[in-house]
N, C-alpha and C positions, 0 to 999 in steps of 0.2 A: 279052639286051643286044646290041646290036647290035656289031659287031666293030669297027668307029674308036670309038665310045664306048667300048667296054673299055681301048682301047688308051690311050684319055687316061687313061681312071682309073688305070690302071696305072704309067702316067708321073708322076702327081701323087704316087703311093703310093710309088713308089718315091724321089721327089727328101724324103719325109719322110723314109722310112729314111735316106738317106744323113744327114740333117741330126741325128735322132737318133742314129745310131751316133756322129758326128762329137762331139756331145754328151757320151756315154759314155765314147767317147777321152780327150776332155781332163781329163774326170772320175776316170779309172781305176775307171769302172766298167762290168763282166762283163754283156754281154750276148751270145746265140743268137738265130741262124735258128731255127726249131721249124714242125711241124705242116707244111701243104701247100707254106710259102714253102721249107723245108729239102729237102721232097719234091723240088718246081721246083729249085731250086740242081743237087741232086746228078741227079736225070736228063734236068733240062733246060737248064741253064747259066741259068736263072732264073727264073718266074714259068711254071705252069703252064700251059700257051694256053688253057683256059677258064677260071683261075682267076681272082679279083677282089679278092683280100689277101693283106694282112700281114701274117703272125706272126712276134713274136718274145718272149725270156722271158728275165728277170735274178732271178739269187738275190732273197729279199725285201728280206736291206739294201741291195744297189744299189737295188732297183725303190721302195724307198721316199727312200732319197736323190736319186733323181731326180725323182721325184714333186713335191721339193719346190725344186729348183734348176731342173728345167725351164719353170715359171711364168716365170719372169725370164731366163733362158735360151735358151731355144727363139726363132728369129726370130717378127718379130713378124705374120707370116703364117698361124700355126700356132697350134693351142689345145689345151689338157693339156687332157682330159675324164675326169673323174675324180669321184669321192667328194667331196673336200674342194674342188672349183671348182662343182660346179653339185649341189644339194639333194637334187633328182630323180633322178639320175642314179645307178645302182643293181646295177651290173655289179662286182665284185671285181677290175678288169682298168682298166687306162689303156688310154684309145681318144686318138693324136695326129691332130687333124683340121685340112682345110684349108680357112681363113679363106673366104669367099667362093664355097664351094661346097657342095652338097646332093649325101648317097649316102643316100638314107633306106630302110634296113633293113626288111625286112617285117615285121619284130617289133618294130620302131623304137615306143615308146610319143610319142603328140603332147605330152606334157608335156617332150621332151627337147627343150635348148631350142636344142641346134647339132647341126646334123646336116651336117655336112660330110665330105669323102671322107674315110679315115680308115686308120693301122693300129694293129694290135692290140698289149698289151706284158703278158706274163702273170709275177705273181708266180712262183718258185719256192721254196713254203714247207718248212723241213725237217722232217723225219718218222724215229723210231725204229726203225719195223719198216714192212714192207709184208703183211705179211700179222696175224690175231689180231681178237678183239672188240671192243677199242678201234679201234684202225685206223678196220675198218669201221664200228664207231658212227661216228665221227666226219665220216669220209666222207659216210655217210649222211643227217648228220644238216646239214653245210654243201649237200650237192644239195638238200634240202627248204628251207632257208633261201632259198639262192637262187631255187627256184619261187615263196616264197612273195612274194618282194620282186618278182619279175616281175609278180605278180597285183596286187600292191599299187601300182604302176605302172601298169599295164595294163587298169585296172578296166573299161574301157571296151568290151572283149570279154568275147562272150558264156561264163560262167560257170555252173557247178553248182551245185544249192542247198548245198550243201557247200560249196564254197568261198566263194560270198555270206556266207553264217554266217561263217565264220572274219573274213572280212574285215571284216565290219560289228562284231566283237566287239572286234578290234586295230586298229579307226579310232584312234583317238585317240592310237597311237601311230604319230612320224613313220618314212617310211620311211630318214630319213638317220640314226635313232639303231638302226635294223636294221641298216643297213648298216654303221654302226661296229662294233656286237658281231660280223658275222659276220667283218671284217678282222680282229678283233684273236682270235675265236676258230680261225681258219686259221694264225695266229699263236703258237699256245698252245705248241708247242715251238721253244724260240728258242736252242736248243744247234747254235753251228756244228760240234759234232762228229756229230751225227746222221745216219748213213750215207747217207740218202735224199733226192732231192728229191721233192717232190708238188705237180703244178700242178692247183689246183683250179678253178682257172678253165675248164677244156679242154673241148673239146663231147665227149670221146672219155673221159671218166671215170677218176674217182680213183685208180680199181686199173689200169689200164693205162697211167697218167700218174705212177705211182712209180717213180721207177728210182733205182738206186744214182747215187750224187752223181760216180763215175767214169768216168760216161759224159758227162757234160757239161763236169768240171774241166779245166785247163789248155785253152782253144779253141784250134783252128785255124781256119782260114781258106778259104775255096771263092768262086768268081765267080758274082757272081749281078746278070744283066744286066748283065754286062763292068765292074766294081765289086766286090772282096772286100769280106766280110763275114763274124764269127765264126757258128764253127757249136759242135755238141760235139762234145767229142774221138771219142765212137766211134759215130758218124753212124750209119753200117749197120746197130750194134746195133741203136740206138732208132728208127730207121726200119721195121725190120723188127717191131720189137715195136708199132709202133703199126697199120702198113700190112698185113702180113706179108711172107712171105718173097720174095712175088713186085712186091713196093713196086718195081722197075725195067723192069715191062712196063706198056704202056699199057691203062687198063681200055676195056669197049666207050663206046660213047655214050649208053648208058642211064645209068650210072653216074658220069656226068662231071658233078659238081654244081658251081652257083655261087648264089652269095647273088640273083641276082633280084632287085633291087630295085625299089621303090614308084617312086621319084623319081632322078632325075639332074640335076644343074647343075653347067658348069663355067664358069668364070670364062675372060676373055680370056686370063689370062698361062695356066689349064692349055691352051690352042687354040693359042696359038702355035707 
């Protein structure tokens, strides 16, 4: 991606977040920086310089009470992309996209039917233990979920005769009534005493995405592109658990990844 194009996207993605936090504020409800944006924050004062998103992640009952206030809510420039706004649409995770613009994903299936720039909003579902059989079944068994809702989407790519079979046997079921059972089965412990969060959305997997719930409680606050924004309370920890320990040195340029995308469009008001 060429370097002034990154730099609009970036600016687009960022005036969401503000709009969204801004959202949450008057809501009173708990959201984080997370993942590459929290990286950026805490060793770059904001967005990674190759990076090209937004992460952020709200316990599930903020993330689902937003879900549902942000439709009517959110300015009218911006669109919830979700489960319950568009059929098709088949990710466990709010993607907030901007009106009038194309970021399309390489894995972008053509049946999604807005593909505007976008950032990410990841459930935080609560979990008993992190480690034992259950756990991991379950883990296990929402990542296969998730592939299999990708394929079912995605039919369009070339496939195994294995996965053809499977798919031509579960035609006849939609993929938005998968998609309910795997929300409400990522759901299945709904004790806000449960020690744990677990974001199952995360491209970095279930067991390295369970952390005690005291590392996210009570947020503070870090600048991120001259704009506070909450982060968790013990950043460093979960930075280093996800990154390691060395998450505050720069990697080389082999390692430096961005989404690459298919397509780009911005609209006049992101050029200005």
């Amino acid at each position: 991606m060429q370097t002034n194009v990154l730099e609009q996207v970036k600016r687009v993605e960022l005036s969401i977040l503000v709009d969204v936090a801004a959202l949450c504020d008057k809501h009173d409800l708990t959201y984080y920086l997370i993942g590459g944006t929290l990286l950026g924050a805490i060793r770059h004062d904001g967005f990674i310089p190759w990076d090209d998103d937004i992460d952020i992640a709200m316990p599930r009952k903020d993330f689902e009470t937003f879900q549902k206030i942000a439709q009517t809510e959110l300015p009218e420039s911006l669109f919830l992309h979700y489960g319950t706004t568009d059929p098709d649409y088949y990710l466990p995770i709010i993607k907030i996209k901007k009106n009038g613009t194309i970021f399309e994903e390489q894995s972008a299936s053509p049946s999604i039917k807005h593909k505007g720039i976008f950032i990410d909003i990841f459930p935080l579902d609560n979990a008993k233990k992190n480690t034992g059989f259950r756990f991991h079944t379950k883990g296990m068994l929402i990542k296969q979920i998730k592939n299999y809702l990708f394929l079912k989407i995605n039919q369009e790519k070339q496939l195994s005769p294995w996965k053809k079979a499977i798919l031509s046997l579960t035609k006849p079921i939609p993929a938005s009534i998968v998609f309910q059972l795997l929300t409400k089965y990522m759901q299945t412990q709904t004790s806000e005493d449960a020690p744990f969060y677990v974001n199952y959305g995360s491209q970095y997997g279930y067991k390295k995405q369970t952390m005690p719930k005291e590392m996210y409680d009570a947020p503070s606050k870090t600048t991120f592109e001259g704009q506070l924004f909450k982060i968790p309370r013990e950043t460093p920890q979960l930075l280093e658990r996800v990154y390691g320990k060395n998450y505050m040195e720069i990697p080389p340029a082999s390692k430096r990844i961005t989404h690459n995308p298919k397509r780009i469009q911005l609209n006049e008001e992101c050029m200005a």
